[in-house]
N, C-alpha and C positions, 0 to 999 in steps of 0.2 A: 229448598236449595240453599238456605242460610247458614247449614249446618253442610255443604257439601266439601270435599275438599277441590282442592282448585289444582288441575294441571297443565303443564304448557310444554308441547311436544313441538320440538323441530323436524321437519322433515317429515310429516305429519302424512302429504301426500303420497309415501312411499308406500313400498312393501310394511314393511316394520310398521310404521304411523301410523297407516288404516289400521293394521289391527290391534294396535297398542289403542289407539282412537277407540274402538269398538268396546276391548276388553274397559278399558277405564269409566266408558260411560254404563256399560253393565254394573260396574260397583256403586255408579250413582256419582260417579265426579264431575264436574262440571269441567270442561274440555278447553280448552283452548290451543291453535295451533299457529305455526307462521308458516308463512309460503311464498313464494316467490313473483313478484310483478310480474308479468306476461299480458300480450297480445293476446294468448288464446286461454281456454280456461286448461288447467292442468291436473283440478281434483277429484277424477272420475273416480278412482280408488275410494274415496270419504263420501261420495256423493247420496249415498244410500242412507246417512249417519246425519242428512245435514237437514233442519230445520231453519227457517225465518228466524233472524234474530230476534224481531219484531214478536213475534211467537210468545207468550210467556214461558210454555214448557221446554222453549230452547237451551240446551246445555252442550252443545259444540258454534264456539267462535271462533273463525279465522279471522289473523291478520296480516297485511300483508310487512313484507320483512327481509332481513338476510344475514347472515352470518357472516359478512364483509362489514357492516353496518355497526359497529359498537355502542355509538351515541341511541340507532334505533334499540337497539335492543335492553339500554337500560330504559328507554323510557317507557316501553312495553312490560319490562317484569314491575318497574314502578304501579302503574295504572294496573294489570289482572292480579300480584300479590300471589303468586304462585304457591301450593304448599309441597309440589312439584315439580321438578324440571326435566324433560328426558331429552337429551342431547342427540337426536336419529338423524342432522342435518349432515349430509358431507357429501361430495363428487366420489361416487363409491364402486365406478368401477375401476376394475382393476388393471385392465388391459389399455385402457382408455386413458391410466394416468400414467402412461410410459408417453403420451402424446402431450398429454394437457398435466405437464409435471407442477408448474408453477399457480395453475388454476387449483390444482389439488392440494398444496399443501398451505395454500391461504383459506381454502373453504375447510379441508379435513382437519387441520391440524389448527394454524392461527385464528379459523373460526370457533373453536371449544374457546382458546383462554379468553378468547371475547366476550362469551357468552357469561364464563366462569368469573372474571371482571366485572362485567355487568351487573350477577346477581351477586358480587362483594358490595362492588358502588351504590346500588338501588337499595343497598341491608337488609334483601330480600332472607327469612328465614324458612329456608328452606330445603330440601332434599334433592339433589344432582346426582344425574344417573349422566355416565358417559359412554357411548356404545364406543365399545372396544373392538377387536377383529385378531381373530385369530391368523391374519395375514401378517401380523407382527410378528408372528415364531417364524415366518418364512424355513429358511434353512435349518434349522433346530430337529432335530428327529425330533419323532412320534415316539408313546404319544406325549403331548403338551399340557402342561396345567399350568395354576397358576407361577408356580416355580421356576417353569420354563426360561431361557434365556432369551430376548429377544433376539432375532436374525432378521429384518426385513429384506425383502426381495422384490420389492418395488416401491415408485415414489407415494402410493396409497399407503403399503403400509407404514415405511418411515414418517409418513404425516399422520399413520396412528398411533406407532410410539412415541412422539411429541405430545399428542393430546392425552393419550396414556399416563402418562409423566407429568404434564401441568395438574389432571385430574387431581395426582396424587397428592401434589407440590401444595394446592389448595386447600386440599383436606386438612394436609400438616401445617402449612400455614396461620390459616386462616379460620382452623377448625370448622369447616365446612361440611357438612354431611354429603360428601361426594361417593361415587360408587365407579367402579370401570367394570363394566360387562363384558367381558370377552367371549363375544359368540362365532361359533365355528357356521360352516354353515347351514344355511338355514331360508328357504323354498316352499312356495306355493303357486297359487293359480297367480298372485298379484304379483311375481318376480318380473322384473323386467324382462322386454321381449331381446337382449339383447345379451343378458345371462347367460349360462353355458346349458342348464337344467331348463330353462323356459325356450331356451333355442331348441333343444330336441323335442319336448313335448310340442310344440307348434309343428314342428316340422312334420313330427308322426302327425299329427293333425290334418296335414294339408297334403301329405302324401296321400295316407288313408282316403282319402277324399276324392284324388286323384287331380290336384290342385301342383304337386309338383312332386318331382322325382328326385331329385338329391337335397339333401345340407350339408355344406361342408365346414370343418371340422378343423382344428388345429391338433394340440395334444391332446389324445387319449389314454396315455397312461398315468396323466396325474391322479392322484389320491386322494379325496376329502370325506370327509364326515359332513352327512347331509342331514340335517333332521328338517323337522316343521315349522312353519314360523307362526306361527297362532301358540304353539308351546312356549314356544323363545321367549315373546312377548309377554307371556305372563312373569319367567323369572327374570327378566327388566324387573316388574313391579317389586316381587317379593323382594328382594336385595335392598329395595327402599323401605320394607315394613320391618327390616331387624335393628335392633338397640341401636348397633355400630357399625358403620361406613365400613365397609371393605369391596376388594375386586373377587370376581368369581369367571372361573370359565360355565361357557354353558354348550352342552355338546353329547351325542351319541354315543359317540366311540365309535360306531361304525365305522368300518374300511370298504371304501366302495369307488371305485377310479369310474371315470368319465366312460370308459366302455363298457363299463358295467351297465352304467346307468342308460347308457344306448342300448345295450341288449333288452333291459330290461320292458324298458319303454316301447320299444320296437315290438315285444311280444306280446306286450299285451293289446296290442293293436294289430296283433295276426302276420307282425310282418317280421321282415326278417332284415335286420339295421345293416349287414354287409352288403345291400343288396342296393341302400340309399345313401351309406354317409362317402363321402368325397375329404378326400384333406389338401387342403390350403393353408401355407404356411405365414400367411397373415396374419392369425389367430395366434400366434405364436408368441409367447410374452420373448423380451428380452432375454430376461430370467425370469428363469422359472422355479417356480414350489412344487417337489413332489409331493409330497404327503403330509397332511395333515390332519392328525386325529388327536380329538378330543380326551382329557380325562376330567367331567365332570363333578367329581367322586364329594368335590366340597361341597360344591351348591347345593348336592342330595343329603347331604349330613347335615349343612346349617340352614338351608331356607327349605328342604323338604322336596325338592325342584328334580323329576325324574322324566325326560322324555318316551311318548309311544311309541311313536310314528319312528319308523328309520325308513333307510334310505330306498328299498325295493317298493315299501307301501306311498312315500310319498311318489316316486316317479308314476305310479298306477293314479293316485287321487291328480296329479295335473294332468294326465294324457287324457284321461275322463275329461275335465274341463274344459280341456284345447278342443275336445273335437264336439262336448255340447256347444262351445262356445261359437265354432265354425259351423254348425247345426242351428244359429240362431244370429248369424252375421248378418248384419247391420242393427244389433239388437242390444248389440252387449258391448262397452269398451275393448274388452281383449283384444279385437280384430285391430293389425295393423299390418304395413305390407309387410310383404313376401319374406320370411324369414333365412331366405336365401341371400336378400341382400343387406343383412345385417350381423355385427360381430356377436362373435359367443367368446363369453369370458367366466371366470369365477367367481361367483359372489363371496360376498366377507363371512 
C-alpha cells in the first residue's frame, strides 16, 4: 500500500461514488471518501467495498464531512494527501432544485470552489476532476459538445455552470490539474429511486409483481442520452491519467425520450406501459430541456473512452434488477416505498 496512490471522492455514497469507489480500488488505490453526518447510516451503495479500518488490508476510509464546511475540508485533504480528487458531491436532482434553489447552489456550485480552495490552501499536489452535467447546455440544441454554448434551464444547472467556470478559473489560475467532466446521462441499478429511469424500472417492478398498477409521469417527450454509469465512471478516471488538464463531454449519442424508455422497459416485462403510466403534472419542471444529446467524439480521440451500453440495453439490465431485487425484498437495499409516491426527474 506505500506505493498505492491516494483518492478522495465526494459523494462517494452515490450512484457515481459507489462505482467510481469500486473501479479505483480494483486499480489498487487506496480510497477515501466523505459523507454526510446522519442519524441513520446512508452507505448501503459502498457497503459491500467496506472493510474495518482496523483491518490491515483496509483500503476504503470514510469520513465524515461537507461541502458547506470549507475549514473541514482543508483539514481532511491536509491529513489523507490525496493524489486525487473527484468532486461527485452536489444536491443533484434536478426537479427538486426548482424547490431547494438556494440549498443547491451553495452545495452544487459554492461547494466545488470550496473544495477547489481548500486543495489550493492545504498545497495539496494533486489532480481535480469536477463532475460537470450536461444540464448546463439546457436550451442549446443537440447535439452538444464541449463547444457547446451554455443555456441552463434550472437552478442545478446554473449552480453547474458556476462550478464549471471556477473549475476552470483554477486550472488557469493557479495551475491546478483540474478537469470538468461533462456527463450526459448516465443510469443503473444504483440511480436513485426518485430518478425518471429508476422510477420506471421499479415501477415495472412492482406492477409485474402485481404490487401496483400505475406510475405517473410528468413529460414524456423529453430527449436524453442515456448511457451506463459503471462506463461513465471509468472516463472520470482517464481525464486524470493525460499530460494536460482539460474538460471532456462524456456521452452516447443516443436519442431516446422518456417514452421510449417506458416502452422499452414495459416490454421487456411482458407488459405493455399504456396500460400503466398516468401523468401528473407535478413532475413537470418549471422549464424544461428538451433534448439532450451527447457528442463524445473527443474523449474517444484523446482518452480512448468509447461507451456499450446505450439506452434500450441499459433500461433491460435495471428492469432485471428491479424485479431480482423485489424477488429478494427485505434482502437487498433497493426496496424502498412505493414508487408511486415519489417524484421522477432527470438525472445529470
Amino acid at each position: 500500500m506505500a506505493n498505492s496512490k491516494i483518492a478522495l471522492i465526494t459523494g462517494i455514497t452515490g450512484q457515481d461514488g459507489s462505482y467510481l469507489a469500486e473501479f479505483l480500488l480494483s486499480k489498487g488505490y487506496v480510497v477515501h471518501g466523505l459523507i454526510r453526518r446522519s442519524s441513520s447510516f446512508n452507505t448501503a451503495r459502498i457497503d459491500h467495498l467496506y472493510v474495518d479500518p482496523h483491518d490491515p488490508s483496509a483500503r476504503l476510509f470514510l469520513h465524515y464531512g461537507d461541502l458547506s464546511d470549507g475549514a473541514r475540508l482543508v483539514t481532511l485533504l491536509a491529513s489523507i494527501q490525496p493524489d486525487e480528487v473527484y468532486n461527485l458531491g452536489a444536491q443533484s436532482h434536478v426537479r427538486v432544485s426548482f424547490d431547494e434553489p438556494e440549498h443547491t447552489g451553495d452545495t452544487t456550485g459554492i461547494g466545488s470552489i470550496r473544495l477547489l480552495e481548500a486543495v489550493r490552501v492545504a498545497g495539496i499536489k494533486c489532480r481535480f476532476y469536477q463532475a460537470s452535467s450536461s444540464e448546463m447546455f439546457g436550451a442549446s440544441p443537440p447535439p452538444q459538445n464541449e463547444e457547446t454554448v451554455f443555456y441552463p434551464r434550472s437552478p442545478y444547472g446554473a449552480a453547474k455552470v458556476y462550478a464549471y467556470w471556477v473549475t476552470r478559473n483554477y486550472r488557469e489560475a493557479y495551475g491546478l490539474f483540474a478537469v470538468n467532466g461533462i456527463l450526459f446521462n448516465h443510469e443503473s441499478p444504483r440511480r436513485g429511486e426518485t430518478f425518471v429511469t429508476r422510477k420506471i424500472t421499479r415501477a415495472v417492478a412492482r406492477i409485474k409483481a402485481g404490487r401496483e398498477r400505475f406510475v405517473y409521469m410528468g413529460n414524456l417527450d423529453a430527449v436524453r442520452d442515456w448511457g451506463y454509469a459503471p462506463e461513465y465512471v471509468e472516463g472520470m478516471w482517464r481525464m486524470l491519467q493525460v499530460d494536460e488538464p482539460d474538460d471532456y463531454v462524456l456521452a452516447t449519442g443516443g436519442r431516446y425520450s422518456v417514452r421510449d424508455f417506458l416502452h422499452t422497459a414495459f416490454e421487456h416485462a411482458g407488459l405493455n406501459w399504456e396500460d400503466h403510466v398516468r401523468f401528473d403534472e407535478r413532475y413537470l419542471r418549471p422549464t424544461e430541456v428538451d433534448s439532450l444529446i451527447g457528442d463524445a467524439s473527443k474523449a474517444e480521440s484523446v482518452l480512448g473512452w468509447k461507451p456499450k451500453v446505450h439506452a434500450p440495453e441499459l433500461a433491460r439490465i435495471m428492469v432485471d434488477a428491479d424485479i431480482e431485487s423485489l424477488s429478494c425484498e427485505g434482502k437487498s437495499w433497493i426496496d424502498v416505498p412505493s414508487v408511486s409516491s415519489l417524484s421522477g426527474e432527470m438525472s445529470r
